[in-house]
C-alpha positions in Angstrom: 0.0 0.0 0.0 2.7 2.1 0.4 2.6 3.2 -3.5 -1.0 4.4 -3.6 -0.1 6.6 -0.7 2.9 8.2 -2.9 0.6 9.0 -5.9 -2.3 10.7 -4.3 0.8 13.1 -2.2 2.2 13.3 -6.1 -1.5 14.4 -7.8 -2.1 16.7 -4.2 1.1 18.7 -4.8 0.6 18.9 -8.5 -3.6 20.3 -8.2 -1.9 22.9 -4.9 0.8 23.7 -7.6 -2.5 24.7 -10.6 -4.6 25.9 -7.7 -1.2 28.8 -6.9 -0.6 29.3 -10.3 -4.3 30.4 -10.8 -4.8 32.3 -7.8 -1.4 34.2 -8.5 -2.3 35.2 -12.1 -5.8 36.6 -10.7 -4.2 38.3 -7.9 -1.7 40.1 -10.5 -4.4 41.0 -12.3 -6.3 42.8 -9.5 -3.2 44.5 -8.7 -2.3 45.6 -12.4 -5.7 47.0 -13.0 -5.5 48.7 -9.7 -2.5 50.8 -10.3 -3.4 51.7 -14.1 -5.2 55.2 -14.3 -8.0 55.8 -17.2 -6.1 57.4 -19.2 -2.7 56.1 -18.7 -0.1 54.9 -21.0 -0.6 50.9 -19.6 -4.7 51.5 -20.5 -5.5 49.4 -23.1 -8.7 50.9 -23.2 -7.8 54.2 -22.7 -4.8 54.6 -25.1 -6.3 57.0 -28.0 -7.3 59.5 -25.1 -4.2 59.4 -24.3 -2.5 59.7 -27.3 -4.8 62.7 -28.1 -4.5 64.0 -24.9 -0.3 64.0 -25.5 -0.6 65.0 -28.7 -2.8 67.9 -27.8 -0.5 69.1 -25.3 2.7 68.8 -27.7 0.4 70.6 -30.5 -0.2 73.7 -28.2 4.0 73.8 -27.0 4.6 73.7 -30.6 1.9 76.4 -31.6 2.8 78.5 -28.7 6.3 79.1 -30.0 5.5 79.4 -33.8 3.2 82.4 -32.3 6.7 83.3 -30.8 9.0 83.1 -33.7 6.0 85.0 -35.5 6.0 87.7 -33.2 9.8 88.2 -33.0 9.9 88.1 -36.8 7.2 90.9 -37.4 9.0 92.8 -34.5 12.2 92.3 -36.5 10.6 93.4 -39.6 8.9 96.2 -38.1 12.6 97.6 -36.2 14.3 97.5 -39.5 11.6 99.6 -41.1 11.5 102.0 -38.8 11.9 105.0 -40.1 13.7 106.7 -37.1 16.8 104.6 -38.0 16.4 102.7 -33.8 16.4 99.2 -35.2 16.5 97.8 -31.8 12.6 99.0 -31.2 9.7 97.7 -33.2 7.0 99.5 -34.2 4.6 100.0 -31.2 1.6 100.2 -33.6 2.3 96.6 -35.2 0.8 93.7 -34.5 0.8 90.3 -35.8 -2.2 88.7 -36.8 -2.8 85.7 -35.6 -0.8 85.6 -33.2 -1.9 85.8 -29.1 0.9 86.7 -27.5 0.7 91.0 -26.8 3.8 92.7 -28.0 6.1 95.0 -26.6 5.9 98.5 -27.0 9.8 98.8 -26.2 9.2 102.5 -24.5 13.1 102.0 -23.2 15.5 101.7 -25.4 17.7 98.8 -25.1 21.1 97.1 -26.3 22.5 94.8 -27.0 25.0 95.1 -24.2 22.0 95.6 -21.2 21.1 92.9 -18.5 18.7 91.9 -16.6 19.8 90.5 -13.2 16.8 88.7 -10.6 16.7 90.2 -7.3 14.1 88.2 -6.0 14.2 84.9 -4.3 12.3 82.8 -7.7 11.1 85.0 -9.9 8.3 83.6 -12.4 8.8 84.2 -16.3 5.4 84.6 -18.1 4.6 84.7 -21.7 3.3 88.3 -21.2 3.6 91.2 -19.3 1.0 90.5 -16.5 0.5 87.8 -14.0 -2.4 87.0 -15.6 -0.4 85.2 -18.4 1.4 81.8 -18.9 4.3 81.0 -16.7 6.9 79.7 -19.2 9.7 79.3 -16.6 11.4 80.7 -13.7 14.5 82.6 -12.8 16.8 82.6 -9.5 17.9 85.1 -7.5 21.3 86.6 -9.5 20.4 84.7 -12.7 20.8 86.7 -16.0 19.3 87.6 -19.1 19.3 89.6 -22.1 16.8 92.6 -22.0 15.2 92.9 -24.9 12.6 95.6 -23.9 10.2 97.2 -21.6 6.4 97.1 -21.4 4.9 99.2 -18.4 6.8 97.8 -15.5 7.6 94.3 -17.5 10.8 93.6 -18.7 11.0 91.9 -22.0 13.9 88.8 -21.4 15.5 86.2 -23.5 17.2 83.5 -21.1 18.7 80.1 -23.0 15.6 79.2 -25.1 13.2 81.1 -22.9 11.6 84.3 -24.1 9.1 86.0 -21.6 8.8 88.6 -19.2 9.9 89.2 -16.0 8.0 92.0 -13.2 10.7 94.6 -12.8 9.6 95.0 -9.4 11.9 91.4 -8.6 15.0 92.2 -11.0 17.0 95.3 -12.4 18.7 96.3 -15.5 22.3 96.3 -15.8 
């Protein structure tokens, strides 16, 4: 009797061993659903809102600075027109259609050789000259940039690939 006894402990372990495997795979189920979001990457069922949603957001960077290369290039166009020979200011009057982002009136002038050093603690840099637009970045306490002009108390700032505007209440012209 001593065999039958060995083959019923060798079918046990071997329906324990199916019955693990099974409740393991269910278990990591559960857990994978649990930690993937609608909406995420690893959601099957989600993935074209997400890929839209991606898309959407790289769409509007991308328009944001073609607005900003538009902007700079009618400024350029409009500084080397101007008849009072001051290259370096664009035409206050000119606009770009299309185009959201408010322009500089440039009612300092400016050169090439002026600064703009932060004095505050982090200073935000917005898209335009009000808090009420776009932060596109932030500045430190003794960073620099190049002043490209004034609006009100705004200063107009290029900073690595960053073009905005900084309150000139936090920084000062050097």
């Amino acid at each position: 009797m001593p065999k039958p006894n060995a083959r019923g402990k060798a079918a046990l372990l071997i329906i324990a061993a199916i019955i693990f495997l099974v409740v393991g795979f269910v278990c990591g189920q559960i857990v994978k659903a649990l930690t993937t979001l609608p909406g995420d990457a690893d959601d099957p069922v989600a993935t074209q809102s997400y890929v839209e949603t991606q898309l959407g957001e790289r769409l509007a960077t991308l328009t944001t600075r073609l607005e900003e290369v538009e902007a700079e290039l009618a400024a350029l166009k409009g500084g080397s027109t101007n008849p009072s020979g001051n290259s370096g200011t664009s035409n206050p009057g000119a606009s770009n259609p299309g185009s959201s982002t408010t322009q500089p009136n440039n009612s300092s002038t400016t050169s090439s050789g002026q600064t703009v050093r932060i004095t505050g603690s982090t200073v935000n840099v917005r898209r335009g000259p009000g808090t009420n637009y776009e932060k596109v970045g932030s500045m430190s306490r003794g960073d620099t940039a190049t002043l490209l002009g004034t609006e009100g108390t705004w200063y107009r700032i290029q900073t690595g690939n960053i073009t905005g505007y900084v309150s000139s209440e936090y920084a000062s012209v050097q």
